[in-house]
TIGUZA-63822 format. One record per residue (C-alpha): residue number from 1; residue in three letters; x, y, z. Coordinates in pm, 1 decimal, m for minus. Layout:
   vexti   bagu         px         py         pz
     NUM    ALA          X          Y          Z
...
***
This chain:
   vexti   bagu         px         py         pz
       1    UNK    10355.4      m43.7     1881.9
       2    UNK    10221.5      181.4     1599.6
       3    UNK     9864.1       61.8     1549.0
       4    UNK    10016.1     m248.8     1666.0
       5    UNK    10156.3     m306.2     1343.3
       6    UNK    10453.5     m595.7     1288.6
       7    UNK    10636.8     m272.8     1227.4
       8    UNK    10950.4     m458.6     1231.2
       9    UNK    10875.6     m742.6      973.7
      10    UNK    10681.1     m505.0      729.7
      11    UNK    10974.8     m307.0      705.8
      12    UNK    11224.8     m632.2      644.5
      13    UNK    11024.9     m759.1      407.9
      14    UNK    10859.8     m490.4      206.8
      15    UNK    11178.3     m456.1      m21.5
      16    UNK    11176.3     m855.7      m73.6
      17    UNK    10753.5     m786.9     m161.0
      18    UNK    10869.3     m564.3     m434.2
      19    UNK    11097.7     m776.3     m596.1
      20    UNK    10875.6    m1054.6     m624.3
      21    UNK    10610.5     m794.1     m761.9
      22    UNK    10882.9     m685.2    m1039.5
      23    UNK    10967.7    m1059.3    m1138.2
      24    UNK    10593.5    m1146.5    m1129.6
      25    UNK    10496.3     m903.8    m1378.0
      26    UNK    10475.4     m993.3    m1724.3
      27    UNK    10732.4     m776.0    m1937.4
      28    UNK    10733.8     m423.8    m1705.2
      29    UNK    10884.3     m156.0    m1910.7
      30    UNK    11203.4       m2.2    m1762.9
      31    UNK    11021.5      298.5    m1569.6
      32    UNK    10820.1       97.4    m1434.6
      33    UNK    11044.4     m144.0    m1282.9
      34    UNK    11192.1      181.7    m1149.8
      35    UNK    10909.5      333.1    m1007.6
      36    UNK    10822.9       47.9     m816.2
      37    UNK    11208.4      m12.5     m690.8
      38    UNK    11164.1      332.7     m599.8
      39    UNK    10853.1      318.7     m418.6
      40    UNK    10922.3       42.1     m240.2
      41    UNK    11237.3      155.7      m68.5
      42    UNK    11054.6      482.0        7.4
      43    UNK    10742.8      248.9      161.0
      44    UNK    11088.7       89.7      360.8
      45    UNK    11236.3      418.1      486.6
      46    UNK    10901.0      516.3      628.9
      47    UNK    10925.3      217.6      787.2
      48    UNK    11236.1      237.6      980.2
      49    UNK    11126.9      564.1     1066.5
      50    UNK    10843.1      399.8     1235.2
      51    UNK    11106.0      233.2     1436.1
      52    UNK    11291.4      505.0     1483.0
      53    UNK    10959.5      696.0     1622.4
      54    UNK    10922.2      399.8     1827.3
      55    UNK    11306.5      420.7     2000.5
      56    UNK    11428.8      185.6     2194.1
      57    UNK    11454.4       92.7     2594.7
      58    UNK    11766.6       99.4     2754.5
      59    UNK    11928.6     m296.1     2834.3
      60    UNK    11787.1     m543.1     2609.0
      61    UNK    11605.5     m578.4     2280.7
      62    UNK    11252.3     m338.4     2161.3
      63    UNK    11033.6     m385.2     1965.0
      64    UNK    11041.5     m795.7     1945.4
      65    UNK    10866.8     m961.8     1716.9
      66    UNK    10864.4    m1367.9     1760.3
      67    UNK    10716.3    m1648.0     1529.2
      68    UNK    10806.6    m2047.0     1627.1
      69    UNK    11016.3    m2175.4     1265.5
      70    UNK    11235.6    m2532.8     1424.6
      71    UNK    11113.2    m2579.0     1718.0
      72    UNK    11290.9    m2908.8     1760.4
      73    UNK    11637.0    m2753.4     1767.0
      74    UNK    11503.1    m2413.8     1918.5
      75    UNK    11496.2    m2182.0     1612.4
      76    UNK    11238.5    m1935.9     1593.9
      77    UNK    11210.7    m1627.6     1346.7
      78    UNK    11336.8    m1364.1     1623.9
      79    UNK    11345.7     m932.6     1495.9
      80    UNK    11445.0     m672.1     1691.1
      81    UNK    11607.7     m396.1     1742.8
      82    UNK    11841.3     m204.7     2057.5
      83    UNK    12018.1      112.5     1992.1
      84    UNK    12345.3      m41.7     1844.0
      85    UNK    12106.3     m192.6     1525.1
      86    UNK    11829.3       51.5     1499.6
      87    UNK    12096.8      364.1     1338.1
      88    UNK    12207.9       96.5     1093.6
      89    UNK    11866.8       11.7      962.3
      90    UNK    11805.0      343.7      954.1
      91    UNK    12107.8      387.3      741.6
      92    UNK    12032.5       40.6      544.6
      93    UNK    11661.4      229.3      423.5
      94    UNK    11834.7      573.8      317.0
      95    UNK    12100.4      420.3      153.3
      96    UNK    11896.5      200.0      m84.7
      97    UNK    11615.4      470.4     m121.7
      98    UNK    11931.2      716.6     m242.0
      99    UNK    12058.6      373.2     m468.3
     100    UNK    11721.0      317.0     m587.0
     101    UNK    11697.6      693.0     m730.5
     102    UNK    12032.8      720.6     m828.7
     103    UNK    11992.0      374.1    m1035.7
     104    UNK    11664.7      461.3    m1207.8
     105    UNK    11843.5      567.2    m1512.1
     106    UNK    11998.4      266.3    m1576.1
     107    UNK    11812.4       81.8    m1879.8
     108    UNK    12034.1     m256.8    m1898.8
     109    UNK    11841.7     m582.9    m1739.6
     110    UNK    11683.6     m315.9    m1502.3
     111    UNK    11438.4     m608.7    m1407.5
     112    UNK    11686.9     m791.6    m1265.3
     113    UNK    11886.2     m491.7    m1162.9
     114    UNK    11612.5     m393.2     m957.1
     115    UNK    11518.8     m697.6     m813.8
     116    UNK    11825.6     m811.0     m689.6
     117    UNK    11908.2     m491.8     m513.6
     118    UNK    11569.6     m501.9     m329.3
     119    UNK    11669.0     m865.7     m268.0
     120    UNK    11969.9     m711.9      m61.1
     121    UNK    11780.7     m444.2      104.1
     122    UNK    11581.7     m698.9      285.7
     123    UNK    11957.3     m889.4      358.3
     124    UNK    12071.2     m588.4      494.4
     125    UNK    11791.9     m506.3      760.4
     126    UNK    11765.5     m901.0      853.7
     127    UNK    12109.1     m884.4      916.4
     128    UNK    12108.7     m569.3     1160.0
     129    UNK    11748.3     m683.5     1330.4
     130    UNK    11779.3    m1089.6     1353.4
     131    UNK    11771.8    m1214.0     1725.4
     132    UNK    11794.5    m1548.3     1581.1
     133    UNK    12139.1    m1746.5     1543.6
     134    UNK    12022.7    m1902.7     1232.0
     135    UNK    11797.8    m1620.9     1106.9
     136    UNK    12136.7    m1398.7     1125.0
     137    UNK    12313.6    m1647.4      902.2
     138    UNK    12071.0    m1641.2      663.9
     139    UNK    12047.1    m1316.6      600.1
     140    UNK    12410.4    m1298.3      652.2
     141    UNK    12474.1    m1496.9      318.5
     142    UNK    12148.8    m1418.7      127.3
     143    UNK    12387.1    m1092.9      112.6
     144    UNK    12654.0    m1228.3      m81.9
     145    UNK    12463.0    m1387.4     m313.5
     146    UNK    12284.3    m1051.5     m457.1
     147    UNK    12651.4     m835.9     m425.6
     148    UNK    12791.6    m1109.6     m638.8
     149    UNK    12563.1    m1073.2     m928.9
     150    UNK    12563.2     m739.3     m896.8
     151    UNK    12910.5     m728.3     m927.2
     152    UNK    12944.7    m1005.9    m1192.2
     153    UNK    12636.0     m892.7    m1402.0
     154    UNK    12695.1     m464.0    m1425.1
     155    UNK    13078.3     m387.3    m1334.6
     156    UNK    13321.5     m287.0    m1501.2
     157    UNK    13583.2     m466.2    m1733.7
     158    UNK    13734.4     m716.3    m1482.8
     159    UNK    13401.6     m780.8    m1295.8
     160    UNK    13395.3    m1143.7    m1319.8
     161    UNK    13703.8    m1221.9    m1151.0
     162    UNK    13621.0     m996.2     m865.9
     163    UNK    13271.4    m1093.5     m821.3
     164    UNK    13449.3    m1433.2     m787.1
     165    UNK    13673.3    m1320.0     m570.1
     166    UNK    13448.9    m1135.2     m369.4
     167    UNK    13237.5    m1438.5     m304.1
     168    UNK    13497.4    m1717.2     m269.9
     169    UNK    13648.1    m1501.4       31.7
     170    UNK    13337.3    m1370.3      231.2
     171    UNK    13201.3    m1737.0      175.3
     172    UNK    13461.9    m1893.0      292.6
     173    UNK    13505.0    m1645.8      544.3
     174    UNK    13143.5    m1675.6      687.8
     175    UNK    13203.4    m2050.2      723.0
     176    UNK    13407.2    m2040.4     1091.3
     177    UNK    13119.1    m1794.1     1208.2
     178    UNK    12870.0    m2084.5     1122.6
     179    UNK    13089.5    m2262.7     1380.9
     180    UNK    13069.3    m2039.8     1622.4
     181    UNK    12711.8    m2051.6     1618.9
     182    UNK    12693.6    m2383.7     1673.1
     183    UNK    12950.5    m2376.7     1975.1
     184    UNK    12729.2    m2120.5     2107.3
     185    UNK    12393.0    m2328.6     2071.4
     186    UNK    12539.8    m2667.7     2218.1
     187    UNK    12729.6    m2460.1     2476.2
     188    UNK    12359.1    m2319.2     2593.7
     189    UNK    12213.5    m2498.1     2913.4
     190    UNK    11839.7    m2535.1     2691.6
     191    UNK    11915.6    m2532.4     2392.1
     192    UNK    11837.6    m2265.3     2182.3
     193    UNK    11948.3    m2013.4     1887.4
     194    UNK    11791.2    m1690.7     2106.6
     195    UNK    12066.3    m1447.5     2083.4
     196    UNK    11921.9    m1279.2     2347.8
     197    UNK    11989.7    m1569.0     2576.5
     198    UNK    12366.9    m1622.0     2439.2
     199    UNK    12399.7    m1209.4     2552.3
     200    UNK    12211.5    m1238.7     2871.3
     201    UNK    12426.8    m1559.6     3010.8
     202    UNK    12714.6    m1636.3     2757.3
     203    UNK    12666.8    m2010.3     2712.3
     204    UNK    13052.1    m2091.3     2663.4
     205    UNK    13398.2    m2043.3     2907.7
     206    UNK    13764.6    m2090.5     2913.0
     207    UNK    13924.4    m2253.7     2568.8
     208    UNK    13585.8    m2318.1     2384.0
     209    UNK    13441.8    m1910.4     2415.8
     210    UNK    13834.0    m1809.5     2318.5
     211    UNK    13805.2    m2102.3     1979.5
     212    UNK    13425.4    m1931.8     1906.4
     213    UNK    13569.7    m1545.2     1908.9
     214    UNK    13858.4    m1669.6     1691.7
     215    UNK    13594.5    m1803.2     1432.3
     216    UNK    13383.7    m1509.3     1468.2
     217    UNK    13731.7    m1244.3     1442.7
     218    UNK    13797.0    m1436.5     1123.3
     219    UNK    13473.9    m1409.1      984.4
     220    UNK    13388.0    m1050.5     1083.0
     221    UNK    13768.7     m933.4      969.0
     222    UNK    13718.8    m1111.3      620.6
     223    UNK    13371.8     m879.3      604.1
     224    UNK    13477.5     m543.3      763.9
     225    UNK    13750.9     m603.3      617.8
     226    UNK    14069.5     m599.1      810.0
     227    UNK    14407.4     m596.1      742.4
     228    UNK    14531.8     m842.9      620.4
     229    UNK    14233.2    m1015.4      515.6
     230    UNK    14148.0     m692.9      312.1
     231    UNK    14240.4     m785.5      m79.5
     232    UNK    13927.9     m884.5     m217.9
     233    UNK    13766.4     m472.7     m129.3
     234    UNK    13973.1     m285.2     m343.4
     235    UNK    13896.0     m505.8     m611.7
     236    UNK    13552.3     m559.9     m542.8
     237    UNK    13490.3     m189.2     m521.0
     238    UNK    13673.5      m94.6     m811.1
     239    UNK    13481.2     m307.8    m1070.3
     240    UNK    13105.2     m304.8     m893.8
     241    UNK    12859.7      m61.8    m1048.5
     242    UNK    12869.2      258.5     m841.6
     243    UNK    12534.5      142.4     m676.2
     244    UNK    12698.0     m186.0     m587.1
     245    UNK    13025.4       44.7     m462.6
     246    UNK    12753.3      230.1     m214.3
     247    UNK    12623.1      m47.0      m15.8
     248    UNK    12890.3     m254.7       28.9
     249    UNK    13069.5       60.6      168.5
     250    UNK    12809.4      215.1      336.6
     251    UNK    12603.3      m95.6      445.3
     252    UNK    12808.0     m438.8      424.9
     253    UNK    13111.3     m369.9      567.2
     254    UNK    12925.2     m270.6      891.8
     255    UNK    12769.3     m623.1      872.0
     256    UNK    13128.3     m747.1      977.8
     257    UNK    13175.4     m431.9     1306.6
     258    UNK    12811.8     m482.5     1401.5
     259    UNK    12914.4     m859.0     1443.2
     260    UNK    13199.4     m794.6     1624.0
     261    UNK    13013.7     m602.1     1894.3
     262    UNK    12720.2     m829.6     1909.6
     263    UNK    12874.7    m1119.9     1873.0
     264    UNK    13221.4    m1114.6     2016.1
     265    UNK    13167.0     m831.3     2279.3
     266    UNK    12841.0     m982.7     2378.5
     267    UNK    12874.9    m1359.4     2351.9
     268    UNK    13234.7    m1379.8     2429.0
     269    UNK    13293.1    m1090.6     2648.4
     270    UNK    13568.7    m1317.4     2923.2
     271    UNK    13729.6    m1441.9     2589.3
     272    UNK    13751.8    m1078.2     2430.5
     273    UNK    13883.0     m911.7     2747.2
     274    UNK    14186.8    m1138.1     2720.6
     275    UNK    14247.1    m1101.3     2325.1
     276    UNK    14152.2     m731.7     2315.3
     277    UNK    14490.2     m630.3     2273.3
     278    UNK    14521.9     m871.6     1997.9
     279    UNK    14219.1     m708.5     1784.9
     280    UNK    14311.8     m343.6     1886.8
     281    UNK    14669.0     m390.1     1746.6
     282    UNK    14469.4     m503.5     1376.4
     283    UNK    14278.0     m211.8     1422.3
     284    UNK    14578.0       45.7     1454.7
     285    UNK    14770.7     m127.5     1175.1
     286    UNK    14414.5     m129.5      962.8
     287    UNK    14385.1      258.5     1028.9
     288    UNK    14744.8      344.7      934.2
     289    UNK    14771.6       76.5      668.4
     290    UNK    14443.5      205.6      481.6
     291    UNK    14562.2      596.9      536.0
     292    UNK    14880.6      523.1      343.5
     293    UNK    14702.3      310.0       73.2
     294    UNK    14508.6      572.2       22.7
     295    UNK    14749.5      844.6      m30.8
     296    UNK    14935.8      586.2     m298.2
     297    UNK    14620.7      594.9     m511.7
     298    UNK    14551.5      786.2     m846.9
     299    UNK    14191.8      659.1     m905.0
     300    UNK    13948.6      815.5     m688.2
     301    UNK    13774.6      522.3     m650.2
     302    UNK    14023.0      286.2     m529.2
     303    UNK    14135.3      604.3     m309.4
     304    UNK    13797.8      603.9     m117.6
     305    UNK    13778.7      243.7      m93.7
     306    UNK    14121.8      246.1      120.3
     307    UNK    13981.8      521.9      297.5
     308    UNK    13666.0      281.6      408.0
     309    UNK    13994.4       72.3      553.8
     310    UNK    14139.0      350.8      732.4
     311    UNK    13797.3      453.0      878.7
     312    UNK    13683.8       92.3      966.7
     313    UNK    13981.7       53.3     1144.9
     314    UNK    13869.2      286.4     1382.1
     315    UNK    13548.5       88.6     1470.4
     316    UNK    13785.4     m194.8     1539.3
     317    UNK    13996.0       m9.0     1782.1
     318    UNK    13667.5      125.9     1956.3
     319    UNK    13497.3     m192.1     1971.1
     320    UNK    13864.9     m347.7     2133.8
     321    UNK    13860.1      m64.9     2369.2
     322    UNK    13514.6     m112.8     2536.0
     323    UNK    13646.5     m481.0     2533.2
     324    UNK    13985.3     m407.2     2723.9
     325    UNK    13891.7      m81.8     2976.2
     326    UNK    13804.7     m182.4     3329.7
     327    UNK    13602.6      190.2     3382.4
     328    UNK    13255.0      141.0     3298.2
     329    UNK    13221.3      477.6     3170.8
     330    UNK    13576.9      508.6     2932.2
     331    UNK    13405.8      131.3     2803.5
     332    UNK    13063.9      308.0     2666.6
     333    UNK    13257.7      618.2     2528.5
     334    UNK    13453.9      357.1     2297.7
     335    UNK    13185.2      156.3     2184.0
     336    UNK    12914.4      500.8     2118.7
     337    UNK    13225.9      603.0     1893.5
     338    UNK    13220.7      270.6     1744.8
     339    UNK    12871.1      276.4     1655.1
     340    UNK    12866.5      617.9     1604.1
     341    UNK    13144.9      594.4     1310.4
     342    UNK    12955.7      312.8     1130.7
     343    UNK    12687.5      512.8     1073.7
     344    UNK    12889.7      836.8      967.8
     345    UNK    13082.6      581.4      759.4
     346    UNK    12774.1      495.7      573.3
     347    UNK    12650.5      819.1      527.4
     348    UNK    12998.2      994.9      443.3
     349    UNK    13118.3      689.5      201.1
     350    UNK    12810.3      621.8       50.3
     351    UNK    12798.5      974.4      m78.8
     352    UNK    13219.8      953.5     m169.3
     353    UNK    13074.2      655.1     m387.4
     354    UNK    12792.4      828.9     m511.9
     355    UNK    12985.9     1131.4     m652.2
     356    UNK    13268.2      925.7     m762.4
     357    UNK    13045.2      705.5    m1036.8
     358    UNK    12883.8     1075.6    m1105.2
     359    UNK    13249.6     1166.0    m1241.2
     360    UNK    13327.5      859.9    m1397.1
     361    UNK    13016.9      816.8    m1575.9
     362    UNK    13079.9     1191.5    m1728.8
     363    UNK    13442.0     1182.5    m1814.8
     364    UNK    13453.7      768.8    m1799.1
     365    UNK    13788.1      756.7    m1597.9
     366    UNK    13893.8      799.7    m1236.5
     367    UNK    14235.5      911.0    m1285.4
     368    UNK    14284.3     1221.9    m1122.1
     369    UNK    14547.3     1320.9    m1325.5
     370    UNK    14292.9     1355.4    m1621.8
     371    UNK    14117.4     1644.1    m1470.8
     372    UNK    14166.5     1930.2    m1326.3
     373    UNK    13945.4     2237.6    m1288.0
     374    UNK    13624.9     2072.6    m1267.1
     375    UNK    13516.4     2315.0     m988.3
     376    UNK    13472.9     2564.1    m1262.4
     377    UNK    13257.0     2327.6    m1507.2
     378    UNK    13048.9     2112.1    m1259.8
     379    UNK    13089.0     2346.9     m917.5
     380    UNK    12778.9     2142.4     m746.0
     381    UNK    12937.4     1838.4     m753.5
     382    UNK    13278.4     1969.1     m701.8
     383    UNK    13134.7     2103.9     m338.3
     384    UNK    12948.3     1830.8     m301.8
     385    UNK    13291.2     1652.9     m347.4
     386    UNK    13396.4     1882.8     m115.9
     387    UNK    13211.7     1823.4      168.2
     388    UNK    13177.0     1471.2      169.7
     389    UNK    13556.4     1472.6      198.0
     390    UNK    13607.2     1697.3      447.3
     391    UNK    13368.9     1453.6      645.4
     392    UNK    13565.7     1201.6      547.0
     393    UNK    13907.2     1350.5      692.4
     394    UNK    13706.8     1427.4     1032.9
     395    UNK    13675.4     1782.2     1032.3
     396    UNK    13495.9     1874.3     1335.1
     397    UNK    13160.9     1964.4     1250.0
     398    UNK    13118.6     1674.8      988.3
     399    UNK    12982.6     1346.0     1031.6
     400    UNK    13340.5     1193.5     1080.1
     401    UNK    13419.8     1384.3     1375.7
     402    UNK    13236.5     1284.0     1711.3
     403    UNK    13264.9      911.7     1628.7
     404    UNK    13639.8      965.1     1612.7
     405    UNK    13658.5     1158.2     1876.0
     406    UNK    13480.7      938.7     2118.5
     407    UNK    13706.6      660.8     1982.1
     408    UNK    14001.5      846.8     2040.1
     409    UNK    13923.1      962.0     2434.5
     410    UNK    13798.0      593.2     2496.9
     411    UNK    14161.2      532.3     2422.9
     412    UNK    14372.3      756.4     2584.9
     413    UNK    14125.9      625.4     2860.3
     414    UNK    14278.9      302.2     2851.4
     415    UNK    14532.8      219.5     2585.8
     416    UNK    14689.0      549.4     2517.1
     417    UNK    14939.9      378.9     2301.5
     418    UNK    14725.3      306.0     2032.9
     419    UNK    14650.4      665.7     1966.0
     420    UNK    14942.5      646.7     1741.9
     421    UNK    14674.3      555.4     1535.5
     422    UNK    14560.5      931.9     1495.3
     423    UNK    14817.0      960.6     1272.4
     424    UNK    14575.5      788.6      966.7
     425    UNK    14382.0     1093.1     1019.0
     426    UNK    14684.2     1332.1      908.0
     427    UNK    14762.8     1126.2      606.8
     428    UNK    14337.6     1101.8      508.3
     429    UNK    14305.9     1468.8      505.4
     430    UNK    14629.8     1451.1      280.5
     431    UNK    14452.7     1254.4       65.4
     432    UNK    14180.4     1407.6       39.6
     433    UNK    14386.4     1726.5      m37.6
     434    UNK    14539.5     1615.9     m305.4
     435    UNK    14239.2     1464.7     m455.1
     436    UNK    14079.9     1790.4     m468.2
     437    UNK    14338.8     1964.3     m575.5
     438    UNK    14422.1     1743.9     m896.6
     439    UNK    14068.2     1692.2     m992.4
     440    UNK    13886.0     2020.6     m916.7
     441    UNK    14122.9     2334.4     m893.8
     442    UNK    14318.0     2501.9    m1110.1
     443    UNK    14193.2     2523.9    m1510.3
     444    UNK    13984.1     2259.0    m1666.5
     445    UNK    14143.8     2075.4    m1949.9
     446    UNK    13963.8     2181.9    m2297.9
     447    UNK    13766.4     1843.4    m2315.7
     448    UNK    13594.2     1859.2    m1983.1
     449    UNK    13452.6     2230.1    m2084.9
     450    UNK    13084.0     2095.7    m2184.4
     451    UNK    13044.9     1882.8    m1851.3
     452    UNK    12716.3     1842.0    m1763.4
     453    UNK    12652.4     1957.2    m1362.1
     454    UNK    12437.6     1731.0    m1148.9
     455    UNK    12069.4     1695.3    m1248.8
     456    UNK    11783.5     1647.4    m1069.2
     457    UNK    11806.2     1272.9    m1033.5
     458    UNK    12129.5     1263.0     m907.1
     459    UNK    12085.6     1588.4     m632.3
     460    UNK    11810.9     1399.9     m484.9
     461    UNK    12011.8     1094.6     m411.8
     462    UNK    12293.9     1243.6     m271.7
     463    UNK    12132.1     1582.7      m73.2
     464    UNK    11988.2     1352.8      199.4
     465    UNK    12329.2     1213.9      244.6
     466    UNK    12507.0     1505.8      294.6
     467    UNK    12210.3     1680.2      503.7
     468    UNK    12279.9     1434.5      761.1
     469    UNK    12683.1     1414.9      725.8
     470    UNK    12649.5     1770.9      886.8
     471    UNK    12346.3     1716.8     1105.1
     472    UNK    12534.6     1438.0     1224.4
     473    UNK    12819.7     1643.9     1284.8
     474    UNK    12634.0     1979.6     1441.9
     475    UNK    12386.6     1761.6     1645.5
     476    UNK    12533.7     1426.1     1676.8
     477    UNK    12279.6     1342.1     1999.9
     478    UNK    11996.2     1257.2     1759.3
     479    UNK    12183.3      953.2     1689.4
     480    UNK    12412.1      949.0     1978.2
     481    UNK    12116.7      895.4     2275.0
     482    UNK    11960.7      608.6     2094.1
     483    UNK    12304.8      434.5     2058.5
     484    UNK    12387.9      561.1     2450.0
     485    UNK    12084.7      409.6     2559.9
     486    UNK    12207.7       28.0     2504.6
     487    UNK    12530.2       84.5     2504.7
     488    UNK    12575.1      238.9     2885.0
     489    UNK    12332.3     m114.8     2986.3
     490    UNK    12570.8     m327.5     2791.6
     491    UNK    12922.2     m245.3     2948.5
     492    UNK    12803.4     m239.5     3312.1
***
């Protein structure tokens, strides 16, 4: 390791260091609060880079870190990471360090703002690099608690209810994963909550691994979310402060596809094979279903949350795909698309979000039939705009596109009927289309004239985003090989 640093832990829990530092100090003005929010996720990113520096071996778990917690039922605090979780903490550091700049103008409760969303960063990475059963869970639901007071505390007019909403149904949702674990632990032959033992020899057969993936599928749909356990997003999106809108786009939502591969493809692998179909059919109906409730939409925000849908939809049907192919090789093309889209996802949508609360905040409505013409008053965002959704509809070249289209080959590989499901990407770039159309071209309506264009603040949280949505795109093997490394081990 670097200096044989805990590189791993530092970077967890630096973010959680800094909001104890902000509630410890007595009576921090706004700026600094900001600064240190700031810093922090900065000291975080540089972190993760460490890991990423660092890289990862091909089967199994790098970069380990182990510390006994219950011994007597076998719990232990367990990090690491493989190439399947190292892209999304990766993504889980940029993300917050863009949310972090982007937020440091806000100058309601920012103590608590602050704290809360550094709270979640920490979540977010425990979630992705736990190797613990327990420690997962945790994390897991330490999650929920800082998106619902986020939600509840600095959305928008009908934020209470959703917050509630939001919680009440991941909660409850979480609950038959909980199960699961446990099957898994008293299924083991010693005993333990090692994850990497549950992967290496999957501790439970027959009816009792097929009950565990149906708690898990219920759990992971409620968080990715699927079709039709999918109401509470719209909502939830629509009323949580745009920095709240970012994560749970770009980072939570891949809590629930990241679970799916490492818990159901991993743990449950027999069970899977037989109930692929099952989970590839949600996925096709979650890609078409989110395309079309896109198009319906007239408030950009809403519109990109359906998008997030559409798009996770296709992780679904990539992850079912590497479940149900026989061919090792058609198996790791799926599941490199898989992982490959969640991280476009979070990049791509992140910056959708981003840009989205940069419009609202100016012209305080979403309604694209209020504008018109902005490309003429605020052209950087309006290509910013621009680009992000072009990434979004998967034009080649954009982040979007080799994810997709490794998805898409793993399934004419194997299932070509569910390619039907390319259709969602016809109806997304409609969508998209239109959006543009009604809220950038043509001539600006009189009242948008003095629009202010993006400062400084807001470029720098949003030009790392798109950087990488077309590095990503261009070059998609600086991401790719780490993924390919673990995956081509795991489906063998």
């Amino acid at each position: 390791a670097i200096l044989m640093l805990p590189i791993v832990s530092l970077t967890l829990f630096l973010p959680l260091a800094g909001a104890a530092l902000i509630l410890a100090l007595p009576g921090p003005t706004a700026r600094t609060v900001h600064s240190i929010g700031i810093g922090t996720a900065s000291l975080t990113l540089v972190g993760a880079l460490a890991m990423w520096l660092e890289g990862v071996s091909g089967a199994g778990f790098s970069q380990v870190e182990e510390l006994e917690w219950i011994p007597a039922i076998g719990a232990a605090y367990r990090v690491g990471v493989d190439g399947i979780s190292l892209p999304l903490v990766l993504l889980s550091a940029m993300l917050f360090l863009g949310a972090f700049i982007y937020a440091s103008s806000l100058r309601e409760r920012p103590r608590a703002y602050v704290a809360l969303v550094l709270l979640l960063e920490t979540a977010a990475i425990g979630t992705f690099a736990a190797l613990d059963g327990i420690l997962f869970y945790v994390f897991f639901e330490v999650s929920l608690v800082s998106m619902y007071f986020m939600i509840a505390g600095w959305g928008h007019e009908d934020r209470q209810r959703a917050a509630l909403m939001f919680f009440i149904y991941t909660l409850l949702g979480s609950l038959p994963l909980l199960l699961a674990i446990l099957g898994l632990y008293l299924g083991s032959p010693d005993p333990s909550f090692d994850r990497r033992a549950w992967i290496a020899n999957p501790p439970l057969e027959g009816a009792a691994a097929m009950w565990a993936l149906v708690a898990m599928l219920v759990t992971f749909a409620v968080k990715i979310p699927a079709v039709p356990l999918h109401t509470w997003l719209p909502a939830a999106h629509v009323q949580a402060p745009t920095v709240g809108s970012v994560i749970l786009a770009g980072i939570m939502l891949k809590f629930g596809t990241y679970g799916l591969v490492r818990f159901a493809l991993q743990m449950t692998p027999e069970a899977f094979h037989e109930a692929g179909v099952v989970v590839l059919v949600f996925g096709v109906i979650g890609a078409l279903y989110g395309a079309f409730a896109a198009l319906a939409q007239t408030d950009l925000k809403r519109l990109v949350a359906y998008t997030s849908i559409n798009h996770m939809g296709y992780v679904i049907i990539g992850v079912a795909v590497a479940a149900l192919a026989l061919d090792p090789s058609v198996r790791a093309t799926a599941l490199d698309g898989a992982v490959l889209q969640m991280f476009s996802h979070g990049l791509v949508t992140g910056a959708l979000f981003f840009l989205v609360g940069m419009i609202q905040e100016r012209a305080h409505t979403r309604e694209m039939g209020e504008f018109g013409g902005l490309l003429k008053t605020v052209p950087l965002l309006g290509w910013s705009f621009m680009l992000a959704a072009f990434a979004s509809l998967g034009l080649p070249g954009l982040a979007h596109f080799p994810g997709e289209f490794q998805i898409f080959l793993g399934t004419l590989g194997s299932v070509p009927a569910a390619v039907v499901s390319i259709l969602g990407l016809a109806i997304i770039a409609g969508t998209f289309l239109k959006a543009i159309r009604e809220t950038f071209l043509g001539e600006p309506p009189s009242r948008w004239h003095s629009m202010p264009d993006l400062s400084l603040r807001e470029v720098l949280a949003l030009a790392p985003l798109l950087v990488l949505t077309v590095a990503t795109g261009v070059a998609p093997s600086w991401v790719l090989d780490t993924i390919h490394r673990t995956t081509s081990a795991l489906v063998l």
